[in-house]
N, C-alpha and C positions, 0 to 999 in steps of 0.2 A: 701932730694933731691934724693937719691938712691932708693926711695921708689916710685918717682915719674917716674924716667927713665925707671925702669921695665916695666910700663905700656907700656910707650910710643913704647917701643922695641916692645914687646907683640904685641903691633897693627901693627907696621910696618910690623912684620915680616907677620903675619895673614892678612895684606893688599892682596898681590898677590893672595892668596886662595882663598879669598872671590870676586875677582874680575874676577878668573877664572870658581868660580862656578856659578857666573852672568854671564858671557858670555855661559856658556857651556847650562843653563835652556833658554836662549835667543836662545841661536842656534836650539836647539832642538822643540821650537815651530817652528819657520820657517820649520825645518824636517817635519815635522808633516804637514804641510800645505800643502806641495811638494808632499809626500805621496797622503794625501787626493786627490792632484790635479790628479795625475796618475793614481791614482782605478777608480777615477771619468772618465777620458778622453777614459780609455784602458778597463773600463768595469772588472776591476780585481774583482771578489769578497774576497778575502783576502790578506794581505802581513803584515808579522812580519820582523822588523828588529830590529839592534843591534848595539851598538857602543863603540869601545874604544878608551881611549883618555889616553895616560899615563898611562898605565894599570890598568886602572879603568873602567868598565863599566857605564856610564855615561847615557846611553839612550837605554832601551828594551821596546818596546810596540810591541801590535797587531793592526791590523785593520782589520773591514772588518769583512767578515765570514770566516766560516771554510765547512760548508757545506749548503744544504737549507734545512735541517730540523730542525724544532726547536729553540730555544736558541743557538746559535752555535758561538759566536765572536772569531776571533784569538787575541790569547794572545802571550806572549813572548817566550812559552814555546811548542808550537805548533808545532807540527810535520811536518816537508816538504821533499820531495826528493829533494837532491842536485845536480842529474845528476852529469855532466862531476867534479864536482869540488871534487870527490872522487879519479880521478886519480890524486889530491895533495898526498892524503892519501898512495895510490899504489908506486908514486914516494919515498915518505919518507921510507918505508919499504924497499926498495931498497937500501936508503941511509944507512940504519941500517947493509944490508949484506956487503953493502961497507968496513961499518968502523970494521966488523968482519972476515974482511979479507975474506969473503964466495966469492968474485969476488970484480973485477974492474970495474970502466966506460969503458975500452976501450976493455974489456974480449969480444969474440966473442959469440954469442950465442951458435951456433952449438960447442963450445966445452964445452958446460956445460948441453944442451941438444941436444942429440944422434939423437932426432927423428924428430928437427926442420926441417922444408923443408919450402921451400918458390916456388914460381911460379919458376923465375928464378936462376937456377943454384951460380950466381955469386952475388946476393943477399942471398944466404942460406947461401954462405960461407965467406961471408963479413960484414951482419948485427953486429952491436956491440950492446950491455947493451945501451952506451947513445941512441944508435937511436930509439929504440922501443917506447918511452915515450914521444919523440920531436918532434912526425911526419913525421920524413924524411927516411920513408921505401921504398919508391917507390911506394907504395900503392896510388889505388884511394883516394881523398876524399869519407869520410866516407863508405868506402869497408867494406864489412861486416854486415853494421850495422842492417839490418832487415835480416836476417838469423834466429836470433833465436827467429821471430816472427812466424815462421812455424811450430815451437816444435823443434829445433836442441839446442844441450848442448854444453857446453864450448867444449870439445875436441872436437864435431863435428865441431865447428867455427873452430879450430886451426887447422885441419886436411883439411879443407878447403881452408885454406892458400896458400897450393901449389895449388890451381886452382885458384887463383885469378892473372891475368896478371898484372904486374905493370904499371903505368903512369910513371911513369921518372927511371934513375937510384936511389941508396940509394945514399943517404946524398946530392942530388941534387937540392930539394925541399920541400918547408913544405904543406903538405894536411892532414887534419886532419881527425884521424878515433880512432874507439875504440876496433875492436880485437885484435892490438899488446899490450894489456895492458894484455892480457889473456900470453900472452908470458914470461909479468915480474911476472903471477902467478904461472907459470909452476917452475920458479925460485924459488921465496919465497917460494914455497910448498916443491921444493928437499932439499934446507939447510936449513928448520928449523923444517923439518916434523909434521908440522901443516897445514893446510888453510889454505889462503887468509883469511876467514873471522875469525879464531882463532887468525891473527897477529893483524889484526886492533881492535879486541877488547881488548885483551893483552898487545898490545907494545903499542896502541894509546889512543881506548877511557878510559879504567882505568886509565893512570897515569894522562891523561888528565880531568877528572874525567866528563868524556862526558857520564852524565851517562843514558841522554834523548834518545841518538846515536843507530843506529844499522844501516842496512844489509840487502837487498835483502825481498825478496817478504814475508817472514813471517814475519822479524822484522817489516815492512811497516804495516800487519796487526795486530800484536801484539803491536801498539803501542798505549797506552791508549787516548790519545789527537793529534788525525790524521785528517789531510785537506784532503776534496774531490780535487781531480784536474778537471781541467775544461781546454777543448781543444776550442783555441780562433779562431775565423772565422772573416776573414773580407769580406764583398762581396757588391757591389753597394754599396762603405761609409758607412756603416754600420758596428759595428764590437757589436758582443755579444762573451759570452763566457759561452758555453754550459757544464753542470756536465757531467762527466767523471764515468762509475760503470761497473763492470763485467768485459768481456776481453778487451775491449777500454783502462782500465789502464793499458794494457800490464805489469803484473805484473812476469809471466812467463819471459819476456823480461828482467826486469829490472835483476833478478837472472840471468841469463847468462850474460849479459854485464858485472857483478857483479866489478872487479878491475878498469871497465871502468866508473861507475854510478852509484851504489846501494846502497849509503849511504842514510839513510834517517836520520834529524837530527832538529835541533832546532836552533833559531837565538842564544841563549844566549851560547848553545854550540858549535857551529859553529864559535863563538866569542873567545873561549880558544883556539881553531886553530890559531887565528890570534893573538894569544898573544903567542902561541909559535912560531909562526916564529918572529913574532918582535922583541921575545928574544933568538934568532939566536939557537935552538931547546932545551932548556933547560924547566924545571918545576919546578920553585923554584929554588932552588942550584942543582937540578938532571938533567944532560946532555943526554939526549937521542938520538940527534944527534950529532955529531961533527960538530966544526964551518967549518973548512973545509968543509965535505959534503953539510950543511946547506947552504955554497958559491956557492956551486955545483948547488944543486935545483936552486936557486935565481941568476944564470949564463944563460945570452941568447946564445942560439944554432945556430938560424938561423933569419932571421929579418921575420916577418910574415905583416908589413905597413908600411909606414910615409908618412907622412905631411910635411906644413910649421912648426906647432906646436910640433910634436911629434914624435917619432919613437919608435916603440913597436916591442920587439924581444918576443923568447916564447925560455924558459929554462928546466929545468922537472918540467911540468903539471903547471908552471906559466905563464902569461904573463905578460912580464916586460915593462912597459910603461913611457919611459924618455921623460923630458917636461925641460925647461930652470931654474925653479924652484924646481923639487922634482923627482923623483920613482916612481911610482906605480908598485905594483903586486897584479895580479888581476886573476881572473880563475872563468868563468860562468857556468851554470849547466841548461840542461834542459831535462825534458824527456817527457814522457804524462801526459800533463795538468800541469806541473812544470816548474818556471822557478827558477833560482837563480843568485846571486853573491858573490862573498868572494873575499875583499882587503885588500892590507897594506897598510901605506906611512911611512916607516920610519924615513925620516925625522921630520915629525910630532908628529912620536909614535902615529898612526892613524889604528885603527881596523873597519871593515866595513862590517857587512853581511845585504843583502836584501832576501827575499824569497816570493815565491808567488803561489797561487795555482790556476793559470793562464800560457797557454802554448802560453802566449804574445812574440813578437821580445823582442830583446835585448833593445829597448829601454826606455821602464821603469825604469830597472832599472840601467842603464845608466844615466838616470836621476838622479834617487837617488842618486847613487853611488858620481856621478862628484859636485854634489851640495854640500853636505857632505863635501868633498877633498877640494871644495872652502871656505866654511865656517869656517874650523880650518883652512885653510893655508891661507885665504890673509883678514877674517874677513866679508866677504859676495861673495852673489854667483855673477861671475865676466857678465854671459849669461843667458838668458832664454834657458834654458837645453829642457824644455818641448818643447816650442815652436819650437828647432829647429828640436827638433828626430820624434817628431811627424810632425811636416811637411814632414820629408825627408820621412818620413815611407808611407806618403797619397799619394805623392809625385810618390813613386817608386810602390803602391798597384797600383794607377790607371794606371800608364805606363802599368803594367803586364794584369791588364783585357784587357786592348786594343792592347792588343799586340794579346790576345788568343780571342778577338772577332775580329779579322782581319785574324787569322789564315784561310788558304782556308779549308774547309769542307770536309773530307773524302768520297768519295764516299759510299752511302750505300748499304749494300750488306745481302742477307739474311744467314742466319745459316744453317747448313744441319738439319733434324728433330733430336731432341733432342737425340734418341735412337740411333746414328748414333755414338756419343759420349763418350756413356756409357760402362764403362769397366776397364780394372786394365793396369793399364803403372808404367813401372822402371825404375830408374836409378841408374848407377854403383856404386854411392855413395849414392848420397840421399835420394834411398830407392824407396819405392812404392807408387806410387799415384793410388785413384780409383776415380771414375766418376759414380757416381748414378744417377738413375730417379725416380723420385715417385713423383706424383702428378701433371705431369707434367713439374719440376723445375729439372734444374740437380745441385745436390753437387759437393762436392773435397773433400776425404779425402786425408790427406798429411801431412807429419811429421813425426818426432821418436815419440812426441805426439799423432799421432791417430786423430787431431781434424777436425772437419768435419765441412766445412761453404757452404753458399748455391750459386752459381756459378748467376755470373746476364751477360744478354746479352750484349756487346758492338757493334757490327758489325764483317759481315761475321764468320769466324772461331775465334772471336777475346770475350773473356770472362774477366770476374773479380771476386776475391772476395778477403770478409776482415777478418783476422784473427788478433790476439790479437793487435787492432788497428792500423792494415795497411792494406793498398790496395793494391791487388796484380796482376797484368793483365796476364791472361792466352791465350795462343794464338795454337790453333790446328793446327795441319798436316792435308792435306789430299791427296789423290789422285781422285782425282773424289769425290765416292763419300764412301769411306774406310776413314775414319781418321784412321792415322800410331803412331801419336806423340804429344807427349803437351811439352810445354815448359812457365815456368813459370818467371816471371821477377821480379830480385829481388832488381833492381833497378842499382844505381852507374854503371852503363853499364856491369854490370856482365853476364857474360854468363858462365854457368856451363852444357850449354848440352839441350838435351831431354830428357824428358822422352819416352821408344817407348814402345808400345802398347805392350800385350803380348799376 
């Protein structure tokens, strides 16, 4: 009789397992469909993702390509920029000086670094540690961010700082940007006299054994199994998405944003991320973060939406997205011709990364993402995801061309003759610009770079050009017929000056 119970137990107890690894090969074909349907709909040519379920890796594939030459499929292991979801990484090394006593959340900045300035007086001497990582500096949305598309370096962004005017008071509102991450680098680099880029491969990807991972523009090309990006255009319902090579990857760019974007990484390792926060910053039995801090990161700051459904606060470098049923935290990444995502649900014990080598909206993989979340939490997906994000996306593309084919038309106006133009202008900070002719065509040199791109007409005194994949509109002084000054536009409503003529 005892010989027969054994069995019996045996099965029962191997019932639940085998009824979760049927569900878990069931779910993951439906993934896979969803996938297919979004590269298909959005024109992606590649996207790998990943997934854990109980700390198991349960589902890594590629799709799609990796670039158009050749044999090229993405696989699991397939190198993508993660953009913004590197200031996770920035945040947690933070965490780390926290729990070694090197500062607090609430330490000022200015009494740990001497040479911080900020635009405003009462913002230099009131910014805190939490503020710089949560958005609520007072800073524009995204201030700063094409700066060091012109050739300017990390301290030249930071020293910039005091010339950028604020939008609201500190701690009064959330707009997101990416040079105060350069702020919590100035930190990490005083107490532990390393890099940035020495802690995240030290404190993070080693123990994390990320060992696919790296860092700014050389790891990006040193990395044996790398996606082309491809920058996506939608224009009259059409939408393609064109390869990305040379300066267009703004790779110069990605190294300077660096604690703000520069990870480049792998779905399967970008998956050991979401298994250490699942398990509240630990690796194995080895604690790297404290639970406390780890509380900290995963603590909303300020509310950044809601809904009837949902309300999503943002903590350091998470978005934490409460729903009647679960948690999310979640943190997207995009830079040129990149997009991403990286989630948790812990109530689920649910790890999530999508990646894509496409500079698609948010809403692919938003799709992914929310489908995924429905499928381990309630057993199938509750919405057509697609249906609804790509509607809202056709939705709001076509509002916007009709909005800019209604716009009234500038009056045109001619340029003075080319040579009228040509010559060297300064600025107090950022240096020297020159204005060549040859050939007829006028250039720009400009930057601590040196790099020189070719200037194209807009109207009257009013120019353009593109440097490490952005546009940049130039616009002359003149008096008659003397041009005095240039002033170049760097976007977020920043005004930094002129340059005047020398």
């Amino acid at each position: 009789m005892k010989k027969l119970i054994i069995p019996i137990i045996a099965a029962l107890l191997a019932w639940p397992i085998q009824m979760q690894a049927q569900t878990n090969a069931e779910n993951t074909v439906k993934i896979d469909s969803i996938v297919n349907t979004v590269m298909n709909e959005w024109q992606i040519p590649g996207i790998s993702i990943a997934i854990l379920k109980d700390n198991e890796v349960i589902h890594a594939k590629g799709f799609g390509i990796k670039s158009p030459e050749g044999d090229s499929p993405v696989n699991k292991n397939t190198v993508f920029q993660i953009g913004s979801i590197t200031k996770s990484f920035t945040a947690a090394l933070i965490a780390m000086l926290v729990d070694e006593g090197k500062l607090k959340w609430e330490d000022k900045i200015i009494d740990h670094l001497p040479d911080f300035k900020m635009y405003d007086t009462l913002a230099t001497q009131s910014l805190l540690v939490k503020d710089i990582m949560a958005h609520r500096t007072g800073l524009r949305e995204q201030a700063g961010t094409y700066i060091p598309n012109l050739g300017y370096s990390r301290d030249d962004v930071y020293r910039l700082l005091a010339r950028m005017k604020p939008r609201t008071e500190v701690r009064s509102a959330y707009a997101y940007n990416n040079i105060t991450f350069l702020i919590a680098e100035k930190l990490i680099e005083k107490y532990t006299g390393k890099s940035w880029e020495e802690n995240i491969k030290e404190r993070i990807f080693e123990p994390l054994g990320m060992t696919l991972s790296s860092m700014n523009e050389e790891g990006f090309l040193a990395s044996a199994d790398c996606s082309v990006p491809c920058e996506f255009e939608y224009e009259q319902d059409s939408i393609k998405n064109e390869w990305l090579y040379g300066d267009n990857r703004a790779l110069y760019w990605l190294t300077v944003i660096g604690p703000a974007g520069s990870i480049n990484s792998t779905a399967t390792d970008l998956l050991k991320w979401t298994k250490f926060h699942l398990n509240n910053g630990k690796v194995d039995d080895k604690e790297l973060i404290s639970e406390k801090n780890m509380k900290y990161l995963h603590t909303g700051q300020l509310i950044t939406s809601m809904d009837s459904s949902r309300i999503t606060v943002y903590g350091q470098c998470w978005f934490i997205e409460q729903t009647n049923r679960y948690r999310l935290y979640f943190h997207t990444g995009s830079t040129w011709g990149y997009t991403a995502v990286c989630a948790f649900v812990p109530e689920i014990n649910l790890g999530i990364v999508v990646l894509t080598n496409s500079g698609a909206p948010s809403a692919p993989r938003y799709t992914i993402m929310r489908s995924v979340i429905d499928l381990f939490m309630y057993g199938k997906i509750t919405k057509d995801y697609h249906a609804e994000l790509f509607g809202d996306f056709l939705k709001n593309a076509r509002e916007r061309e009709k909005k800019r084919s209604e716009r009234p038309k500038e009056e045109t106006a001619e340029s003075l003759p080319y040579d009228h133009y040509a010559g060297n202008y300064s600025h107090e900070f950022l240096g020297k610009a020159m204005i060549t002719l040859e050939n007829g065509k006028l250039s720009i040199t400009a930057g601590k770079q040196g790099w020189t791109s070719e200037l194209e007409h807009v109207n009257g005194h009013k120019f353009k050009f593109r440097m490490q994949g952005h546009t940049f509109p130039v616009k002359f002084s003149a008096d008659n017929d003397l041009v005095n000054a240039l002033e170049i536009d760097f976007g977020c409503d920043e005004d930094f000056g002129k340059w005047d003529r020398q």
